[in-house]
matplotlib code that plots the C-alpha trace (Angstrom):
import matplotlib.pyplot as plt

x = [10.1, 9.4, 6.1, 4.2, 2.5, 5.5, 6.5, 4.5, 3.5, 1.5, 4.0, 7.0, 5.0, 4.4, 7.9, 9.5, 7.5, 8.0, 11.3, 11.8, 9.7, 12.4, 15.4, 13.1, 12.7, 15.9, 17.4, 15.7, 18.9, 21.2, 19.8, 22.5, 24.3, 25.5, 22.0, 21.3, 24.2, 22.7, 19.3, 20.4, 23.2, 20.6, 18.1, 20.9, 21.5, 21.8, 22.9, 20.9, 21.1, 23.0, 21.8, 24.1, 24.5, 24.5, 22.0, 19.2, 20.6, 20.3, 16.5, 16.4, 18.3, 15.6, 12.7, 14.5, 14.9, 11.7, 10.3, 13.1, 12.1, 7.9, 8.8, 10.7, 14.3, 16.1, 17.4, 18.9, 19.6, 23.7, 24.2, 27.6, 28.8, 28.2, 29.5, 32.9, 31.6, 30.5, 28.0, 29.9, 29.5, 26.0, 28.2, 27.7, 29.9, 27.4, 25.8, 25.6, 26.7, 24.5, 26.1, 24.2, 25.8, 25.0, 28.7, 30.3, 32.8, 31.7, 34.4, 32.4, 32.3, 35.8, 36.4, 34.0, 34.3, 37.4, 36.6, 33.8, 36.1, 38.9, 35.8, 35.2, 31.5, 30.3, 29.7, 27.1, 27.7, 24.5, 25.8, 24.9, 28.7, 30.2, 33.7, 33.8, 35.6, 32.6, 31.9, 35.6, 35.9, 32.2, 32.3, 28.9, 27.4, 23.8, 23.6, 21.3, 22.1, 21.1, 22.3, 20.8, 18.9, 14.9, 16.2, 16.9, 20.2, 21.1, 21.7, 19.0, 18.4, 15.5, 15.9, 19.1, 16.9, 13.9, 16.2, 18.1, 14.8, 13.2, 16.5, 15.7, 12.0, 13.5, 15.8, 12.4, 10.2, 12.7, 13.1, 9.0, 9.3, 11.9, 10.7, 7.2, 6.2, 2.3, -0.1, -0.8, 2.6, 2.5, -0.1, 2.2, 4.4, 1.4, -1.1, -1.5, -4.3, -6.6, -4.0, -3.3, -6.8, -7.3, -5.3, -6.2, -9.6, -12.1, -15.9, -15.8, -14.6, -17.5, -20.1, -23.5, -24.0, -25.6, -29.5, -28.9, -32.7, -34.2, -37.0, -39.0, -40.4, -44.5, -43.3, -46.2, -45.6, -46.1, -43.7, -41.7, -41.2, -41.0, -38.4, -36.3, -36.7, -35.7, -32.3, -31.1, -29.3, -31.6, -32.1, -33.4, -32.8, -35.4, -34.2, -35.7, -36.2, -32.8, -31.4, -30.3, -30.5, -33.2, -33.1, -32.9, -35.5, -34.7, -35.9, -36.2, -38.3, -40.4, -40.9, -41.5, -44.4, -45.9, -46.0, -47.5, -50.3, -52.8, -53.1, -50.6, -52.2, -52.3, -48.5, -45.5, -41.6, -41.4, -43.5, -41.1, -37.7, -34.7, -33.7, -29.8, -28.2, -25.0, -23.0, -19.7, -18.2, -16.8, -13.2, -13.3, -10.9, -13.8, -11.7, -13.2, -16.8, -16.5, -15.6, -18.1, -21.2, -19.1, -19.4, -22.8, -24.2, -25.5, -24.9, -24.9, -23.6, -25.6, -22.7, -22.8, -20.9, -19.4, -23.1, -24.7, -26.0, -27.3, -25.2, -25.6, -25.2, -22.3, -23.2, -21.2, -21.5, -19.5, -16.9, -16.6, -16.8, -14.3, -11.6, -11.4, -11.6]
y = [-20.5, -22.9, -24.8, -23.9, -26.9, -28.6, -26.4, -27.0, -23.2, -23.9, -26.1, -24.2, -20.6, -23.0, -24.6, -20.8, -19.9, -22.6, -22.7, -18.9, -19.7, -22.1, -19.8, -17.4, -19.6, -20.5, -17.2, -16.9, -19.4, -15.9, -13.6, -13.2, -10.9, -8.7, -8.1, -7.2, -4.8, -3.5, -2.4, -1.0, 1.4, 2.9, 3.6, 5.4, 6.7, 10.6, 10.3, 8.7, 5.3, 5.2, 2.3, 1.1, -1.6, -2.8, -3.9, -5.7, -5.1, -1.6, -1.9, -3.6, -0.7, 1.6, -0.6, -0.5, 3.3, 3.5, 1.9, 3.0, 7.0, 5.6, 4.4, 7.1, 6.2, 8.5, 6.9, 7.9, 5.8, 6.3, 4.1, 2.2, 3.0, 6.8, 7.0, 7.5, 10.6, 12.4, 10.8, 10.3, 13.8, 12.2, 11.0, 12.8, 12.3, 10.3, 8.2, 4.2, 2.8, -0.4, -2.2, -4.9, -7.2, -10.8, -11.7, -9.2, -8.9, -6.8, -4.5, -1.1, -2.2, -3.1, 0.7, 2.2, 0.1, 1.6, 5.2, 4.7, 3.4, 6.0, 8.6, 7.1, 5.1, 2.3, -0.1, -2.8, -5.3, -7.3, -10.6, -13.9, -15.1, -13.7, -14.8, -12.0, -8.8, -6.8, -9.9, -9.7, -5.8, -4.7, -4.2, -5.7, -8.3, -9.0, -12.6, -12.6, -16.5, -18.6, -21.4, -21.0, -19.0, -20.4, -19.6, -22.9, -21.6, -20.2, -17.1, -14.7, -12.6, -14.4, -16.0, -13.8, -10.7, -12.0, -12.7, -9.2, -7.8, -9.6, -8.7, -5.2, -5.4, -7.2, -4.2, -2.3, -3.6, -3.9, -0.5, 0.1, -1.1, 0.2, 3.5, 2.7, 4.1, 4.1, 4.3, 7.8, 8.2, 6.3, 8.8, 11.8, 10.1, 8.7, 11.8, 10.7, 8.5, 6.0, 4.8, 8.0, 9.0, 5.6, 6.4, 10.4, 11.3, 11.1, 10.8, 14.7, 15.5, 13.6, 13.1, 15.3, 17.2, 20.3, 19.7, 16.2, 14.2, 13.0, 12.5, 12.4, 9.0, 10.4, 11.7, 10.4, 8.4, 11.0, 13.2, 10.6, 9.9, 13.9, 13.7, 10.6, 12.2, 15.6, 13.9, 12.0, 9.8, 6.9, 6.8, 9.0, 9.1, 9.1, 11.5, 12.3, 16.0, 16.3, 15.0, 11.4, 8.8, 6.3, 4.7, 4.7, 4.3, 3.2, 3.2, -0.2, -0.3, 2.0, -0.8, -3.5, -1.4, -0.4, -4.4, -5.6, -2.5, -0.9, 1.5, 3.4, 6.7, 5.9, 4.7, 6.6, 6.5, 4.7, 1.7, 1.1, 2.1, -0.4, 0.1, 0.3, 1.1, 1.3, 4.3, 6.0, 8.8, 11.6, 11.8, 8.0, 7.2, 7.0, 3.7, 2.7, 3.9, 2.1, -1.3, -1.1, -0.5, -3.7, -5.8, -4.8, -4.9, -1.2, 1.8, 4.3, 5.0, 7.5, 10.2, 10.7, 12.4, 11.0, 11.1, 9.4, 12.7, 12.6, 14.7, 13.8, 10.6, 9.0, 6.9, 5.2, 7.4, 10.4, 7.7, 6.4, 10.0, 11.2, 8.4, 6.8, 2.9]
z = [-35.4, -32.9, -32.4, -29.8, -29.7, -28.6, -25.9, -23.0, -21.8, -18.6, -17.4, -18.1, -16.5, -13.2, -13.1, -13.3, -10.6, -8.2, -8.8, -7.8, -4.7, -3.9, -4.6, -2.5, 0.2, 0.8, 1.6, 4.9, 5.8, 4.9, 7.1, 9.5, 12.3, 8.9, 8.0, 11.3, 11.6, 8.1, 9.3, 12.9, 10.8, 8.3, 10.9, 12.7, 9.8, 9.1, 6.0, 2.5, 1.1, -2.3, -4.1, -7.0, -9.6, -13.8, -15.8, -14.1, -10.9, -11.4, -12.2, -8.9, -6.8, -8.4, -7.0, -3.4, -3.8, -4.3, -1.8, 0.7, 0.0, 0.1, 3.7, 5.2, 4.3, 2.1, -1.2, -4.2, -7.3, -9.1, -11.9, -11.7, -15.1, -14.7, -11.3, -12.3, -14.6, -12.8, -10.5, -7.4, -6.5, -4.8, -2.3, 1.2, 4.3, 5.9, 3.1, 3.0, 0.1, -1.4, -4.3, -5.8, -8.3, -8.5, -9.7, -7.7, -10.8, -13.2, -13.8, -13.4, -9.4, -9.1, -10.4, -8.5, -4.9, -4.7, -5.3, -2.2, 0.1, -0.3, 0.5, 4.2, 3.3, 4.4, 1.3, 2.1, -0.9, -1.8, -4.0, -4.9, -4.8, -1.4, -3.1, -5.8, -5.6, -3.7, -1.6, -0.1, 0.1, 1.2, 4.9, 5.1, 2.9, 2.1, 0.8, -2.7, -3.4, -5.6, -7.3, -10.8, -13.0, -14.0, -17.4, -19.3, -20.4, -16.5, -18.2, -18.1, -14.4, -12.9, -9.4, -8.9, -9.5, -7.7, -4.7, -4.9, -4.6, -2.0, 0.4, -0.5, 0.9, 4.1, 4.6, 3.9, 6.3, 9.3, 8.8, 8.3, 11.8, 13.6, 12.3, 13.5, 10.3, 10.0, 7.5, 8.2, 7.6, 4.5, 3.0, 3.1, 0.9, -1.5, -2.0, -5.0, -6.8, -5.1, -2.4, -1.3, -1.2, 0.7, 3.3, 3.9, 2.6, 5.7, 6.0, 6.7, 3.7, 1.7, 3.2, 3.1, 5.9, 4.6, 5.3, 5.8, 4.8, 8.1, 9.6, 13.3, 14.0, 13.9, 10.3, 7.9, 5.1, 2.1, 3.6, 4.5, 0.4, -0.3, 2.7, 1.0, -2.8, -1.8, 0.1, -3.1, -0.4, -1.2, 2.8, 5.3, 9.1, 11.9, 15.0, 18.2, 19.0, 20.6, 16.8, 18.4, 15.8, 16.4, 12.7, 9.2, 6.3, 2.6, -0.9, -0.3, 3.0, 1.6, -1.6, 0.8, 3.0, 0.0, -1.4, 2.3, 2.7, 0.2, 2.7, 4.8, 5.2, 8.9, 9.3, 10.3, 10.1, 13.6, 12.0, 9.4, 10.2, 10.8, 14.7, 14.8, 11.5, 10.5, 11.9, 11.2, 13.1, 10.3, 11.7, 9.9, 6.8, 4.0, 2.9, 6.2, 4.9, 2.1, 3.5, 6.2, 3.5, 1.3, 4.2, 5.0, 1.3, 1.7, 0.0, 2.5, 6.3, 8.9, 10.0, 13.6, 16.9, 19.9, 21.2, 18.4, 17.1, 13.7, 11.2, 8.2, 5.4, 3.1, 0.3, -1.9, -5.1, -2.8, -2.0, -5.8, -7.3, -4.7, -6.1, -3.1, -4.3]

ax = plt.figure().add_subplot(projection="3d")
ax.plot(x, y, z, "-o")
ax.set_aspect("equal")
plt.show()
């Protein structure tokens, strides 16, 4: 077993990355009229992208299919090695074919090139040496370069992995763009967990606006506290007769009245409400909600209309308890 207090572990962690930065960087230099032609052919597209490859380049194609189907290009995963058992029925007339090998040599892609060709796709080769077999017989080639491996021995994937997938989120994000594929649009495909509720959930489907607690500005101060209590908003808003907002009231105004006057048996809302609070409009992504009150350092946001109508009150419990953040 080696010592560990030989091998210097901070170093070595620091030294992988920088070096894969570097590998990284580098590749900007390869984006060329090919990747171009790449990108304008899948977004004319009407067929899928078939993304294909061994080993650790085939847990790369399934990090670009995902991301591919998350931002509205269709993508299906076919292992190389099954492929010729079976698999290839995937294939459709229109498909693009991505094969990602970092050799380009490995004989399960020199079986299965062929086999794609003599079907009529397109086969965009994505290799590190543009020499090899799928380099010279891809009919478009994405260059994954790199001249070593962060591994001491140049052996284990590392910067040629890192660089196959960073070509793969290029593809990604032209394509985001070209697409001018939105959030919104992003939310259909992620319904699921706190990102999806990020990027759907709005004010109006949290917030209380079912006897929302509020308050006239001539309200007293005892049933100003039955008013605040009976809310369990930890706020209550003051509105004119026509229900316009005029202000907002807190737990914590109501501490600091109470601290400057023994008696406030002739006071009213008016006297100590904050003029101008912090509104939001309930067709607003509660995401939104939530920054706003973060950025304010509050904990709850007055709902109201186009006309600065009062209709109700989000606080940041509904947003937590709904799974938003």
């Amino acid at each position: 077993m080696t010592d560990t207090k030989k091998v210097d572990i901070k170093g070595l962690a620091k030294s992988t990355i920088l070096e894969e930065a570097k590998a990284i960087e580098k590749m900007a230099s390869y984006i060329d009229d090919d990747f171009v032609a790449v990108v304008e052919m899948l977004y004319k597209s009407e067929g899928r992208l078939i993304v294909t490859g061994i080993g650790k380049s085939a847990n790369i194609a399934n990090k670009i299919v995902a991301t591919m189907n998350s931002t509205g290009t269709p993508a299906i995963f076919m292992h190389a090695a099954d492929a010729v058992h079976g698999d290839l029925g995937n294939i459709q007339t229109n498909d693009i074919i991505l094969c990602i090998s970092k050799s380009g040599n490995t004989p399960e892609i020199k079986v299965l090139l062929p086999l794609i060709k003599n079907m009529g796709n397109k086969v965009v080769g994505m290799v590190s040496n543009t020499d090899s077999y799928l380099g010279i017989h891809s009919d478009y080639i994405l260059k994954a370069k790199v001249d070593r491996e962060a591994c001491p021995n140049n052996l284990a994937p590392t910067n040629s992995t890192t660089a196959q997938l960073v070509m793969g989120d290029a593809l990604a994000v032209c394509l985001i763009q070209m697409r001018h594929f939105s959030s919104r649009d992003f939310a259909k495909y992620h319904p699921g967990g706190s990102l999806g509720k990020r990027l759907y959930t709005r004010v109006d489907d949290v917030y209380q606006g079912e006897n929302p607690p509020k308050v006239f500005s001539d309200t007293s101060i005892e049933d100003l506290i039955i008013a605040i209590s009976e809310g369990r908003m930890g706020a209550v808003a003051v509105v004119n007769k026509d229900n316009l907002l005029e202000g907002i009231i807190t737990d914590g105004d109501l501490r600091r009245m109470m601290q400057k006057n023994s008696d406030f048996s002739l006071l009213r809302a008016k006297d100590i409400m904050c003029v101008g609070p912090k509104t939001i409009q309930k067709g607003e992504l509660a995401f939104r909600a939530f920054q706003e009150m973060e950025a304010n350092s509050i904990t709850q946001l007055v709902v109201v209309d186009d006309a600065n109508r009062y209709i109700g009150m989000i606080h940041l419990h509904d947003i937590l308890k709904e799974g938003v953040v």
